[in-house]
C-alpha positions in Angstrom: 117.5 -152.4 14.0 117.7 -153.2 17.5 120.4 -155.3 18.9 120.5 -159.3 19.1 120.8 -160.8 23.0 123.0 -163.2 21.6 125.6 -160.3 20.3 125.2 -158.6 23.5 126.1 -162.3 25.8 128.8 -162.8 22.9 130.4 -159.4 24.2 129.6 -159.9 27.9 131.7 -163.4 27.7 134.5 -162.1 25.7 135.0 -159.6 28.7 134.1 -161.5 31.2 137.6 -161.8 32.6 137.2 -158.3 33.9 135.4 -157.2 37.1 132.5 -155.7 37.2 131.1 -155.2 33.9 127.0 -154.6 33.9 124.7 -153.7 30.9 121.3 -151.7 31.1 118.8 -152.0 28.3 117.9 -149.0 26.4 115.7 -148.9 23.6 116.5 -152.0 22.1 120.3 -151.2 22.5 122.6 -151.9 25.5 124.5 -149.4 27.8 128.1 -151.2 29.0 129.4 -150.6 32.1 132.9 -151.2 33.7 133.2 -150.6 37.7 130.0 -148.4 37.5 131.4 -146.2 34.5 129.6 -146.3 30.8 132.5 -147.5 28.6 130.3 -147.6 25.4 127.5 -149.9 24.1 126.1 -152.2 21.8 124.3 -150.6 18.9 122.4 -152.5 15.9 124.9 -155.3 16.8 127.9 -153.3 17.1 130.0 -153.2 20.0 131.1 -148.8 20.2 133.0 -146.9 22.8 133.6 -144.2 23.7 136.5 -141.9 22.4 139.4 -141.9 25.1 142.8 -141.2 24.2 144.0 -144.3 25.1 141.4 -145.8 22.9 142.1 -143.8 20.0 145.7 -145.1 20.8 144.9 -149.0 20.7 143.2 -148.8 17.6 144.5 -146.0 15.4 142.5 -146.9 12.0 139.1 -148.0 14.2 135.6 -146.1 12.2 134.2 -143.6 14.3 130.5 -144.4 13.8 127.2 -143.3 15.4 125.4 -145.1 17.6 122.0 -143.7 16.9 120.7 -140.3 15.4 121.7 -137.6 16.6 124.2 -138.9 18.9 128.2 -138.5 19.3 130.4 -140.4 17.3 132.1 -143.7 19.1 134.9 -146.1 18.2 133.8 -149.4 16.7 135.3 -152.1 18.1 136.2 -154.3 15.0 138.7 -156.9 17.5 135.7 -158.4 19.3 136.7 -161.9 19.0 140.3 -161.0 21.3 139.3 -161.4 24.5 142.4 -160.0 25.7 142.5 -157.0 23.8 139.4 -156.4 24.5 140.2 -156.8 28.1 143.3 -154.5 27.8 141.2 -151.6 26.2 138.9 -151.4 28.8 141.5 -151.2 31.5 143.2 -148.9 29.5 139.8 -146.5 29.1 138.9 -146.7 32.7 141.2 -143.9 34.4 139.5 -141.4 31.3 136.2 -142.1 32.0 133.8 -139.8 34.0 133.0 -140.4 37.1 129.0 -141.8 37.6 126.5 -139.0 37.6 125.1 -138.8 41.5 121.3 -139.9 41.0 118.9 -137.1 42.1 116.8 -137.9 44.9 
């Protein structure tokens, strides 16, 4: 089942107090970026990210879940309607995350 625009501007307003934040359409599913860096996505209507420490940490009893077959697990994100939380977890996330891959010419 591929995910509803409406979920995906539902999530792009709850963090829409950030800077920065993009999406890419993939397949019916949506890539989310913070300041360039994949945090996680949205996947049959589910808002996943990936697994940081410090996202771990903010939500100890979060389902690990896949996104798609054959994929790695992610975090659900079952807080969606706290904008602030939501806010905080990215921040939090962001120092972990790897660095863009440099785009072959």
């Amino acid at each position: 089942m591929a995910s509803s625009k409406e979920y995906l501007n539902f999530i792009l307003e709850q963090l829409s107090g950030l800077d920065d934040i993009s999406y890419k359409s993939m397949m019916g599913e949506f890539i989310i970026y913070y300041r360039g860096k994949i945090v996680g996505g949205i996947y049959d209507d589910r808002f996943l990210v990936k697994p940081t420490a410090s996202a771990k940490e903010l939500m100890p009893e979060a389902d690990m879940e896949l996104p798609y077959e054959g994929a790695k697990e992610m975090i659900l994100v079952d807080n969606v309607d706290n904008k602030a939380f939501l806010q905080e977890l990215l921040n939090s996330m962001y120092p972990e995350l790897p660095e863009p891959k440099k785009k072959k010419k």
